[in-house]
N, C-alpha and C positions, 0 to 999 in steps of 0.2 A: 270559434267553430261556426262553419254555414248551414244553415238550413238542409243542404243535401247531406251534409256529415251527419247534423245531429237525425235527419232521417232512418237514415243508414242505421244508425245505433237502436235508435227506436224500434227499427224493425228486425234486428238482431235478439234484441233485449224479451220482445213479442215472443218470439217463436220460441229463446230460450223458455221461459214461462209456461208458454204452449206446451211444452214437453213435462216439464214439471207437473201440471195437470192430466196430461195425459197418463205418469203413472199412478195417479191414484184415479183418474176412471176406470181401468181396465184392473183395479183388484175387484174383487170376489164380492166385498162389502167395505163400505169406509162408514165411519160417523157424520154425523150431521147435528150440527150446534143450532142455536137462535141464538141472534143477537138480538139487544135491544128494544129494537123496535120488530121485533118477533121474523124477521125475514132469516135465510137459511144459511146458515156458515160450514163450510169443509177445510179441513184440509188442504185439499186443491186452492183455495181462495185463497190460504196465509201462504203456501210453499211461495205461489206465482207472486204475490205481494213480497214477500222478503226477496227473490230474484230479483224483482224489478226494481224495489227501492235503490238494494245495493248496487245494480248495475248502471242507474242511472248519477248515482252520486259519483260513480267513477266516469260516467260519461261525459255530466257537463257539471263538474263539484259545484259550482255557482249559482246552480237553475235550483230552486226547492221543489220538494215535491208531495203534492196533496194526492193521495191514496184513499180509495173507501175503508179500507182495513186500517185508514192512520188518520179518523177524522174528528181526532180532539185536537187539531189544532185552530187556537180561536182565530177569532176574525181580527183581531186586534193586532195580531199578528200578520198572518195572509194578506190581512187589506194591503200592507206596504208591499209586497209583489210586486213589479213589471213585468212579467212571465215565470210561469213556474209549469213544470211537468202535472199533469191530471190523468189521472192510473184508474180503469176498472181492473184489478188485477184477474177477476173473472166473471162476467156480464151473462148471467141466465144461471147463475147458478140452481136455481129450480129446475134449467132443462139439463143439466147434468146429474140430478139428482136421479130423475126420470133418464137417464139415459138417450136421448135422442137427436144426440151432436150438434145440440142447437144454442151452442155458447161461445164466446169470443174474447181475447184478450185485449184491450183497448189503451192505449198510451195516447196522451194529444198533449202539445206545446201551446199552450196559453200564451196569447201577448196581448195588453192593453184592454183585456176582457171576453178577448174572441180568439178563437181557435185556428190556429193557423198551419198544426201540424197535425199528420193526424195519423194511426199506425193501428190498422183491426186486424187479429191475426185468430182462424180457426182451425184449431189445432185440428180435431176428427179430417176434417177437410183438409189441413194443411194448404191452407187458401190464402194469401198473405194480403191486403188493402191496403195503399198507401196513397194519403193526400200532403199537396201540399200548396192551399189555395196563395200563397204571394204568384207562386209561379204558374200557378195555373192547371197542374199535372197534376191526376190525379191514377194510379196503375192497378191492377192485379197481379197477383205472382204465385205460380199456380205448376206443377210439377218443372221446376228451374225455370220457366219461362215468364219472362216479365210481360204485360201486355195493356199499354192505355184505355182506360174507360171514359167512357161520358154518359151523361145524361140522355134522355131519347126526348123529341118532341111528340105531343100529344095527335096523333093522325086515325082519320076513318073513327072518330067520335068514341072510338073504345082505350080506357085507362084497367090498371091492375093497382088495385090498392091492396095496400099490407098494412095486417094489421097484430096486434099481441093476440098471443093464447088465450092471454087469462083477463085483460082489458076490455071492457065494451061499453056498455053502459046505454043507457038515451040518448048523448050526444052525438055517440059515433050512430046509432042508428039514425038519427034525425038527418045527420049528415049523408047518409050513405042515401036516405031517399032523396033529398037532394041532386045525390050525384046522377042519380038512375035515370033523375028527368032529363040529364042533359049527356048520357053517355051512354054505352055497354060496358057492364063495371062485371069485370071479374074479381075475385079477393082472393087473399093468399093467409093462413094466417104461420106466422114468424117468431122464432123466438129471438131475442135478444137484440145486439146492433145487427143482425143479419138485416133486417128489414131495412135500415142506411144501407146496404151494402150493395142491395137488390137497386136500389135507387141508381146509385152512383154506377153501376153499371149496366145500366138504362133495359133492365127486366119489370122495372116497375115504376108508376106513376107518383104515385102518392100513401104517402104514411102520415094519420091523422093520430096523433096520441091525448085523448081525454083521460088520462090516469094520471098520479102521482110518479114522478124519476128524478133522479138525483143528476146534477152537472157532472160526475163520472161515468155517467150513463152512456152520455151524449157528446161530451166533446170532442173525443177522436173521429166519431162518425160524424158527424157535425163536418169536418175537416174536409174529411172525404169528399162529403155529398158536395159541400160548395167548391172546392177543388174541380169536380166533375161536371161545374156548374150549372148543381142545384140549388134550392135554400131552404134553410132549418129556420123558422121564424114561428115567433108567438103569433097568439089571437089577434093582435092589433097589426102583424103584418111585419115587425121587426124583428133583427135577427137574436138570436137567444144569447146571452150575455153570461159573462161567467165570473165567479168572485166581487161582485159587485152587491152582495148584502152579505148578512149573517146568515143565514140560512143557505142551505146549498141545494135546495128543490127547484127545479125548472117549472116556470107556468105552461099550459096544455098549449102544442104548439104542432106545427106541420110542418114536412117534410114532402117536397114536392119538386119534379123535373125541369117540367114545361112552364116557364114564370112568363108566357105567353099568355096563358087559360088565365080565365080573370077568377081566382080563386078564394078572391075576397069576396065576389058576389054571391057562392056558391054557399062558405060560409056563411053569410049574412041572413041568406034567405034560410037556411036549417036551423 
């Protein structure tokens, strides 16, 4: 199976999901769990998880597939991968908690540690996002109409930076004075991968993440934005790496258009 097949599927698999969730946003009231490490569990998160597992092991039986809702599987295991599927089966689930359609279904294709396939699908939106950086294509797909996106270059000194709800901290402020001295900085703040999404198709500059996310956070979007090409890279300026330790938290890392703007200077100096 190619790259455009297994797309294809991905992004079938997306929306099937997407629906699934959407019947348990629009009831009256659902429950809400903690897991472990005390963040918020629905419903909606296991339906769209069991959807997608299942339909991905009929898609490509061979690809494995690392899930946030299936992430006891050790490293010991995982490490021997050459690509495997990477599932948020629902990314914001706090903004579906809060109701305010600001969540997404995210499937990405892993190979050799980097993200090469990428499928964001919003369900309230019914907004579909698909990368697929070999080829360079990155689209939207948006009431049946498919339509290619890019990246926008930085012009007339003014950027849109997107940033989390609920992230901020000193760093991004530190940063943000930073940027003020050398731009007109407008800010947007975003839930979920929408903030990749806003990138990739070239409404927004730069998304700085100084908080804690997991590699299902980010891989599909990740896809996208360099498909569209932008770049997802850590502090040091590299690009973000996947299943390459035991732990599966991403280091704080930027999300950016214009790889023109010397954006390491920007950093250095905040």
């Amino acid at each position: 199976m190619n790259n455009d097949e297994l797309l294809s599927g991905m992004a079938k698999i997306a929306i099937d999901a997407g629906a699934a969730i959407l019947e348990v946003y629009e009831r009256a009231d659902f429950d809400v769990q903690s897991k472990a490490d005390d963040s918020p569990l629905t419903a909606a998160d296991l339906a769209a998880h069991r959807i997608i597992v299942a339909a991905l092991a009929d898609l490509a039986p061979d690809i494995p597939v690392l899930s946030e809702e299936s992430d006891h599987i050790s490293f010991a295991e995982r490490s021997s991968w050459g690509r495997y599927f990477l599932v948020d089966p629902l990314d914001g689930t706090k903004e579906f908690i809060n109701r305010n359609g600001e969540f997404t279904v995210n499937i990405a294709l892993i190979e050799a540690h980097k993200p090469v396939l990428g499928a964001v699908y919003v369900p309230v939106q019914d907004k579909l996002y698909l990368g697929d950086v070999e080829a360079g294509e990155a689209r939207r797909i948006e009431g049946g109409e498919s339509e290619p996106i890019q990246v926008r270059p930085v012009t007339n000194k003014r950027i849109n930076v997107v940033a989390s709800r609920r992230h901020g901290g000193d760093a991004l402020q530190s940063l943000m004075t930073s940027l003020a001295a050398r731009f007109e900085v407008a800010t947007e703040s975003v839930g979920s991968s929408l903030k990749f999404c806003l990138i990739a198709e070239g409404k927004a500059d730069l998304y700085p993440r100084f908080a804690p996310t997991s590699e299902w956070d980010t891989g599909a979007a990740q896809a996208l934005v360099v498909a569209a090409g932008g770049q997802v890279v850590n502090l040091s300026f590299e690009p973000l790496d996947y299943n390459a330790k035991e732990n599966i938290l991403n280091p704080h890392f930027l999300v950016f258009a214009d790889s023109s703007v010397d954006w390491r200077s920007i950093i250095n100096e905040s």
